[in-house]
N, C-alpha and C positions, 0 to 999 in steps of 0.2 A: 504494500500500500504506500502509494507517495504520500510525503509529509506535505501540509499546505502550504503558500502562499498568506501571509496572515497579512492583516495589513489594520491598522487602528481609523474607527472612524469617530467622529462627535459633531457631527455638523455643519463644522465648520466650511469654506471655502476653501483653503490648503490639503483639509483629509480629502475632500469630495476627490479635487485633485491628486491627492494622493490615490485615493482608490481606483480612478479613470485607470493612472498606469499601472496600478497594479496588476488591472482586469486585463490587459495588455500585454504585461509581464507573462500573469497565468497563463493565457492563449498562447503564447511563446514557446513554454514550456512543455506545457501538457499538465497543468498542474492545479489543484483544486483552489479556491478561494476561500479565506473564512474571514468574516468581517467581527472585528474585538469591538465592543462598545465599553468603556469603565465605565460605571456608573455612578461615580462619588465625586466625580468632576465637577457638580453644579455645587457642593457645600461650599466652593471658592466664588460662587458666582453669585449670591445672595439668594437665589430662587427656594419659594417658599417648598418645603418638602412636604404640607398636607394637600391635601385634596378632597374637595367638594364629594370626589366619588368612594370614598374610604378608601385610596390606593395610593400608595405615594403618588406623589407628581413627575418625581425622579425615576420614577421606575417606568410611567409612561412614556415621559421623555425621553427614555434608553430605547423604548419597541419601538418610536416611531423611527428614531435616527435611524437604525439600525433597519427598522422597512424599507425606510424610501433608499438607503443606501445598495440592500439589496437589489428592489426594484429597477435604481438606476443601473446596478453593474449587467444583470439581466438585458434590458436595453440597449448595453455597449457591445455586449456579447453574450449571447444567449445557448453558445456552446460550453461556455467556461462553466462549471459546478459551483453555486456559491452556499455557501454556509455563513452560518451568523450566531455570535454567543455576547450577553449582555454578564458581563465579570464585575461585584460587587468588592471591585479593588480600586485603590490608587491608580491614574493612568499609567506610570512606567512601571509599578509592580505587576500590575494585569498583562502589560504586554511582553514582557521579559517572564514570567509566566508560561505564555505563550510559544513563547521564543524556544521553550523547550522541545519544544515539539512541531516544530517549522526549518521548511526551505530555508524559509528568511521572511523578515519583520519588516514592514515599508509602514512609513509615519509620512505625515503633512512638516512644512517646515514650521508651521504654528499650530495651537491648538486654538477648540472657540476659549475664551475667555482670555487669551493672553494676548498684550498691545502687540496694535498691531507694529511698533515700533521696531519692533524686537528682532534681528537677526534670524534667530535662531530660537524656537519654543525651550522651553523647560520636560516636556515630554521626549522630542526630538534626541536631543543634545543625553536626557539619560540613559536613555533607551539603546542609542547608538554607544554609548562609553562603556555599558555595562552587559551588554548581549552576546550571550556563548554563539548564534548565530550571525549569518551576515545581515547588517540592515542598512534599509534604502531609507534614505530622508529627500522627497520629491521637492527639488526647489528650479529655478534658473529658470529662461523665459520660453516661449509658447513654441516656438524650435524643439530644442532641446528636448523638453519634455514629452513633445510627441511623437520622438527621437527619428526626427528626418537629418541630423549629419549622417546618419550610418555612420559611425565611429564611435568607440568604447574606446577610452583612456585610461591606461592601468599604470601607476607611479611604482617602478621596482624597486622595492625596498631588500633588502640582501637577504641569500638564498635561505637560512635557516628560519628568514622569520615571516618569508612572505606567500609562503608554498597554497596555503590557503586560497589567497586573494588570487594569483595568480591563475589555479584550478580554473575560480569564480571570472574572471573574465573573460578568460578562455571559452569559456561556455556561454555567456553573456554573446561575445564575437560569432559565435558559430551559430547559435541562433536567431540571429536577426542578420545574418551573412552580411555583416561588415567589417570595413577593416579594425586591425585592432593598432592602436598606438601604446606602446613600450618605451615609459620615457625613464630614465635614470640620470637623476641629479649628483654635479659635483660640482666640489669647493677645493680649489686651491687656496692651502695655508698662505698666511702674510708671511711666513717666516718658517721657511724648509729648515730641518735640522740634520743634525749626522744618523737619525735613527732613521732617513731617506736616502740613503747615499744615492740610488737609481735617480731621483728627483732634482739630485743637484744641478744640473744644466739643463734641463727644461722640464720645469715644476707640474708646465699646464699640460704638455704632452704626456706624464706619467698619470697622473691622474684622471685622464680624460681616455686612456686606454687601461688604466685599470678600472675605470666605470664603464666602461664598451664591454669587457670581460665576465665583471660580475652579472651586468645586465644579460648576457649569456645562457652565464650559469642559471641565475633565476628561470628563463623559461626555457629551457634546454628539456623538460621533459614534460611539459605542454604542447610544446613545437609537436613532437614527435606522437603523441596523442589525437592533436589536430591540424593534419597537415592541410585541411583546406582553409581554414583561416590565413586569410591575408595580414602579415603582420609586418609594422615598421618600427623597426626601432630606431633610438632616439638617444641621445645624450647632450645633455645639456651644460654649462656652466652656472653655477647659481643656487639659491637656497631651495627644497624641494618644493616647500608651501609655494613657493610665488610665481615657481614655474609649474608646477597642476595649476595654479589658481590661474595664469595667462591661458594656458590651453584646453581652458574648461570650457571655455568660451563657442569651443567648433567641437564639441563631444553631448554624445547623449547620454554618458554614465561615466565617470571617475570611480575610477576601482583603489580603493589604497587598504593595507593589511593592519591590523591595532594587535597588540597585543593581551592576552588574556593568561592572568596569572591567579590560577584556581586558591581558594581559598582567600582571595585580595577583594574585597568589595566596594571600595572607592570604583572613581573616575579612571575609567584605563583606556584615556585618549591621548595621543602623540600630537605634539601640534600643526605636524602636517591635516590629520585628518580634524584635528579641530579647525583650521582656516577653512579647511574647505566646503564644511559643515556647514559656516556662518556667509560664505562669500564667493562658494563654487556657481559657474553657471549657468550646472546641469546637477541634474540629481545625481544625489555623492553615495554608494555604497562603502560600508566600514567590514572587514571582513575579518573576524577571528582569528589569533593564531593563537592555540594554545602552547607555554611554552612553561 
C-alpha cells in the first residue's frame, strides 16, 4: 500500500494553494491524497467555540474546511483518491503526526490567522524543521507553482548527508520529465594556509574542481538509477543560500537535504534551507537525512 501525499488544509488562500499542487503532485505520482485539518487552530483566533446547535462551532468549522477542500481537489482531479481527517491537535503536532506515515507533508507558506506580513507561517517553518519526512512548503509566483519551467533544482550538499534529497529529486525530475539542475556551491578562503598546499597557486581552481568532484560523487548513483533524466550540473562561486535563492527564480521545486538527529527535538534547519523557506521563488522541499 502506498503511503499518502498529506498535505495541511485551514482555509486559508496559501493551503487552498497549497493543496491545488498537491493534487498535482499526487496525479504525478500515482499516489493517494489525504487532506489534515487541526482543529485547535481557531483558540488563537478568538472564535467563539459554543454553538447555537449544541456542537462546537470548531468542530463545524473543521467539516466544512475540510468538505469544500475535498470537493475542490475532486474538481482538479477527479482520478486522484482523496481522503480527509479532522486531528484534534496543534497544527505542527497534527501534521508531523502525520508525517509518520507519508510520502511527504506539503503546507501553505501561511496559515488563516497569521499576518499576512509574515514570510514565512509558524506552521510552515515547524513542520518543515522538524519532519522525519520530506516536506513541501508551496510559495513563489503563479509560474512556478504550476510548475511550467520544467526544471527541478537540487542544491548538492556533500555525499554522506545528502543521499536523501538527492533520491527525492531524482524522482521529482523523472516525473514530470524535466530537466534536472545540480548546483554545488563554493567559497574560496581569504586566506589559503599550509594545511592546502594543492591551493597555493591557484586557490579558485582547486576549489572549484574539488566542488565539480564532490558534486559527482553526490549523484553518481542517481545518475545510474535514472538515466533518462536530463541533468546539468553546475558549480558555482559563492554562499549556497544566495545562489539556490538566485536560481529559484526559473525552477518549479528546490530540492535541499536538512539534517535529522533522532532523539534532538528542537529546530533542525541549516540556513540554506531556512533562506529559502522565507524567500525561495518556487516551492522549496526540505528533505530528511537521518544521520
Amino acid at each position: 500500500m502506498e503511503l499518502p501525499l498529506v498535505v495541511g488544509v485551514d482555509g486559508s488562500e496559501p493551503s487552498l494553494r497549497a493543496m491545488d499542487w498537491a493534487v498535482d503532485e499526487a496525479a504525478r505520482h500515482g499516489l493517494p491524497l489525504r487532506l489534515v485539518h487541526a482543529f485547535l487552530w481557531e483558540r488563537y483566533e478568538g472564535i467563539d467555540l459554543r454553538s447555537d446547535l449544541g456542537r462546537p462551532s470548531g468542530r463545524v468549522l473543521a467539516e466544512n474546511i475540510v468538505g469544500s477542500a475535498a470537493e475542490r481537489a475532486w474538481r482538479r482531479n477527479p482520478a486522484v483518491k482523496v481522503s480527509t481527517e479532522l486531528v484534534p491537535e496543534e497544527a505542527v503536532s497534527a501534521l508531523l503526526l502525520e508525517g509518520r506515515n507519508a510520502a511527504a507533508l506539503v503546507t501553505g507558506s501561511r496559515g488563516r490567522g497569521e499576518l499576512t506580513g509574515l514570510l514565512l507561517g509558524s506552521v510552515g517553518l515547524g513542520v518543515a524543521a522538524r519532519a522525519h519526512c520530506p516536506v513541501i512548503v508551496v510559495r513563489g509566483d503563479k509560474v512556478a507553482v504550476e510548475s511550467k519551467h520544467e526544471r527541478i533544482l537540487l542544491g548538492a550538499g556533500d555525499p554522506d548527508t545528502s543521499s536523501e534529497a538527492v533520491r527525492f529529486a531524482f524522482r521529482e525530475a523523472a516525473a514530470r520529465a524535466g530537466t534536472l539542475d545540480v548546483v554545488r556551491a563554493w567559497r574560496c578562503p581569504a586566506h589559503e594556509t599550509a594545511d592546502h598546499p594543492a591551493s597555493a597557486n591557484e586557490p579558485e581552481r582547486y576549489h572549484e574542481e574539488r566542488a565539480s568532484a564532490l558534486l559527482d560523487a553526490v549523484v553518481h548513483d542517481a545518475v545510474a538509477d535514472h538515466p533518462d533524466v536530463r541533468i546539468r550540473r553546475t558549480t558555482v562561486e559563492g554562499p549556497a543560500r544566495k545562489v539556490l535563492l538566485h536560481r529559484s527564480a526559473a525552477a518549479d521545486l528546490v530540492v535541499v537535504g536538512a539534517r535529522r538527529r533522532h532523539g534532538h527535538f528542537g529546530l533542525q534547519l541549516g540556513r540554506v534551507g531556512h533562506t529559502l523557506l522565507h524567500h525561495a521563488g518556487c516551492p522549496v522541499a526540505i528533505v530528511p537525512q537521518p544521520v
